[in-house]
C-alpha atoms as one frame of an Amber mdcrd trajectory, in Angstrom:
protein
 -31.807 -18.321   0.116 -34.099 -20.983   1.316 -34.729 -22.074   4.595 -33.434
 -25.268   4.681 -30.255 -23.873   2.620 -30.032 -21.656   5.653 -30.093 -24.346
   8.265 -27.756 -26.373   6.304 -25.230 -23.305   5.991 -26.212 -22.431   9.916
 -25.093 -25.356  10.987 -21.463 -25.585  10.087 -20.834 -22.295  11.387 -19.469
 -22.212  15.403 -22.338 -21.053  18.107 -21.565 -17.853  18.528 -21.107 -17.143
  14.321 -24.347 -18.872  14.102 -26.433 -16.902  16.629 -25.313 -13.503  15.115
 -26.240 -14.683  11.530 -29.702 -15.860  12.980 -29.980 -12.199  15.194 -28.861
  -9.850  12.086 -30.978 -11.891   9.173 -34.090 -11.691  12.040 -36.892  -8.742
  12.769 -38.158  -6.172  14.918 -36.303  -5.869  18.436 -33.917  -8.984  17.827
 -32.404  -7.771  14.471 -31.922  -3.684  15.992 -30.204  -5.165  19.343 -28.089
  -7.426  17.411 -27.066  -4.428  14.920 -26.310  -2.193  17.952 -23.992  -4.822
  19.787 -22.395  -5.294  16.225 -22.051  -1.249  15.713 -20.025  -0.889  19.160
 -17.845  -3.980  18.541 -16.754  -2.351  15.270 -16.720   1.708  16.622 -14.059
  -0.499  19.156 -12.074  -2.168  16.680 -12.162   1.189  14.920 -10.790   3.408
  17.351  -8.225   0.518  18.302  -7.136   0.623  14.582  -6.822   4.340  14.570
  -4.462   4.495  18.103  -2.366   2.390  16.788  -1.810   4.560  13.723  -1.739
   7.997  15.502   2.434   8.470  15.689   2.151   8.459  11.666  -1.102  11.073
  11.514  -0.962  14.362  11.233  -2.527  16.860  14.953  -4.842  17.455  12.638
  -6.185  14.236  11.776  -6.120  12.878  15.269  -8.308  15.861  16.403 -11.408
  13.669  13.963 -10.568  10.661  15.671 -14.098  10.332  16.754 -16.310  11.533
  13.648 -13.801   9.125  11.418 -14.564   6.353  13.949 -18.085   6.861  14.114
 -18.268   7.481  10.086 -16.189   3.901   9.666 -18.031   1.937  11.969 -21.223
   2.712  10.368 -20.440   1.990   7.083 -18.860  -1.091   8.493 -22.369  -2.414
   9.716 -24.042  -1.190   6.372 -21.165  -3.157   4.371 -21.471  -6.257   6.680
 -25.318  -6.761   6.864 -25.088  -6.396   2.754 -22.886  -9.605   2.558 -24.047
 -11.875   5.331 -24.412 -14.868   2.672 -20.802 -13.856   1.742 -19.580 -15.275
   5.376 -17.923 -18.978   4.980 -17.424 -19.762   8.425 -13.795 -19.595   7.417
 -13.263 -17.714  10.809 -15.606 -16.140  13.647 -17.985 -14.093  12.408 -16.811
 -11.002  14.707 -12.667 -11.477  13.380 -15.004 -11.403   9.604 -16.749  -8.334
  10.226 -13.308  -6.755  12.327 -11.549  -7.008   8.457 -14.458  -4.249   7.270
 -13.883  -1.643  10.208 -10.282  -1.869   9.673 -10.723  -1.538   6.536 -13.037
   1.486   6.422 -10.927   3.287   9.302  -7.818   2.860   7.405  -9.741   4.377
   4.207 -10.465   7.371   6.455  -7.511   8.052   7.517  -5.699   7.903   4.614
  -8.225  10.291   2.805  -7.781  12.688   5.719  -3.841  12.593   6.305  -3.616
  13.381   2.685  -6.966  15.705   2.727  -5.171  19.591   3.343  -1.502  18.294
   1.916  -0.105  19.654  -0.602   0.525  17.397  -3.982   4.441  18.319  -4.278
   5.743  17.479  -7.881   9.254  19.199  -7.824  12.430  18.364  -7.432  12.661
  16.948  -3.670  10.094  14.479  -4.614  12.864  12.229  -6.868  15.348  12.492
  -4.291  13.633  10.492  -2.130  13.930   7.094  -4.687  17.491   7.105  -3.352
  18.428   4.179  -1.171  20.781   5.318   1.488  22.053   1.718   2.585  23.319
   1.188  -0.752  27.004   0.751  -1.833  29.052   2.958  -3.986  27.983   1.523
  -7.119  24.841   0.833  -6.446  24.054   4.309  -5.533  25.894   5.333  -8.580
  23.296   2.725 -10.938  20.385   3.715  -9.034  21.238   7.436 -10.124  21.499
   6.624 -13.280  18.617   4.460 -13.432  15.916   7.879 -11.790  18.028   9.994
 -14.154  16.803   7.739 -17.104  13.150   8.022 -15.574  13.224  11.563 -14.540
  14.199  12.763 -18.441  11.315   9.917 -19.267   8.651  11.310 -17.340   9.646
  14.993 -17.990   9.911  14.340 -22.221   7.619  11.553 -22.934   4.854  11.487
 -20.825   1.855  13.881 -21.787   1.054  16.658 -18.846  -1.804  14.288 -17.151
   0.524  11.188 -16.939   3.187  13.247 -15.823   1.091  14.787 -12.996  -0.431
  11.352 -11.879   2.657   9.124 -12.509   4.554  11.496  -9.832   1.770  11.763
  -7.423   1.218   8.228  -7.423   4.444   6.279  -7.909   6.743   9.401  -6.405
   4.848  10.829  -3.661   2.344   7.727  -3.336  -1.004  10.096  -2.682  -3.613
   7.832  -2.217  -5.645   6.951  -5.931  -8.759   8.112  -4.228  -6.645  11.649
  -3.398  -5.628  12.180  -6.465  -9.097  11.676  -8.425 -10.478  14.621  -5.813
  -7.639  16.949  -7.083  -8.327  16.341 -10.513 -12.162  16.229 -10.665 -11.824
  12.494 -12.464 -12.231   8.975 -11.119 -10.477   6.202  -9.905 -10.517   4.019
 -12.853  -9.509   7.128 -15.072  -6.446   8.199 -13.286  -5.511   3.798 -13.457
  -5.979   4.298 -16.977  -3.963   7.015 -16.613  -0.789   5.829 -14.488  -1.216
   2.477 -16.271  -0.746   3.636 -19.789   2.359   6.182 -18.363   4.142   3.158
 -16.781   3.620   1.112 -20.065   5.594   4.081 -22.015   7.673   4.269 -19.395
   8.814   0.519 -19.367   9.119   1.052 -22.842  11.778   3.640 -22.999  13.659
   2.377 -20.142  13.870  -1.216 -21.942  14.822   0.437 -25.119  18.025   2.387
 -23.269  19.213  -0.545 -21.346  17.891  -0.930 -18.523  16.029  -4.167 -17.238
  13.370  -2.842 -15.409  10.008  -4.886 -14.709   8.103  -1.997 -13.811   8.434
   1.866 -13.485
């Protein structure tokens, strides 16, 4: 970006936006203070993020509070200081970069909650699709309706979609978990659960029941 672009693009930003765009795109001294003022903002929001979600972590998980903080906020910073020309000025620059060290902690401790659990793919796993505030007859069409799924997944779908389809859509383990376990990537286990819901829909639609998605 030229200079004058940069001016231009400077100046419709608030003051304080401005003067970290002009401190983290600067050298020597200037650019290293401004990246360790924007490092501890982050490790902050970070650890802030990751209190709030401790009643829903495993002992385990809280015990790495620190390292995941630390781990988060750093990547953070590397993620932000690759897209500075990405900021609009839409908001502050600090609520902008907040978004990434929310985003990374949450990443973290996802991957960690689900990090020494067990993928369970039996039995208890369909029972909780049940909707306990339902009616009578809804519970009753709801049964039917997991039944009609359950024999779908269990006769149709190959061993791989079968595996995925109920870690993902049954016991919702994180994409990212479930690639680990299986030694694959993201975009293959998609490919994976996409092409199982597609036969799924299929089936479903063909016995009767209006379903948008499975």
């Amino acid at each position: 970006m030229s200079s004058a672009l940069h001016g231009r693009t400077a100046a419709a930003f608030d003051p304080e936006s401005a003067a970290w765009l002009d401190e983290l795109r600067a050298g020597g001294t200037v650019r290293e203070r401004a990246l360790a003022r924007l490092h501890d903002l982050l490790l902050g929001v970070a650890r802030a993020e990751a209190f709030r979600r401790r009643n829903s972590l495993p002992e385990a998980v809280i015990a790495e509070f620190d390292s995941l903080c630390t781990q988060a906020a750093a990547d953070a910073l590397r993620a932000i200081t690759g897209k500075l020309e990405a900021f609009r000025g839409d908001s502050r620059f600090t609520t902008w970069a907040y978004k990434f060290a929310i985003l990374e902690i949450s990443v973290r401790l996802r991957r960690s909650a689900w990090h020494e659990r067990r993928v369970v793919l039996d039995d208890a796993a369909w029972e909780r699709l049940s909707d306990p505030a339902a009616d009578a007859q809804q519970q009753l069409e709801h049964q039917e309706l997991v039944t009609a799924l359950r024999n779908a997944v269990t006769n149709a779908l190959t061993r791989r979609q079968r595996d995925v389809f109920l870690a993902v859509a049954v016991e919702e383990v994180p994409i990212d978990v479930v690639a680990q376990r299986m030694g694959t990537s993201r975009g293959a286990v998609y490919k994976v659960l996409h092409d199982a819901r597609q036969k799924l829909r299929r089936i479903l639609a063909k016995a009767g029941y209006g379903v948008s998605d499975a």
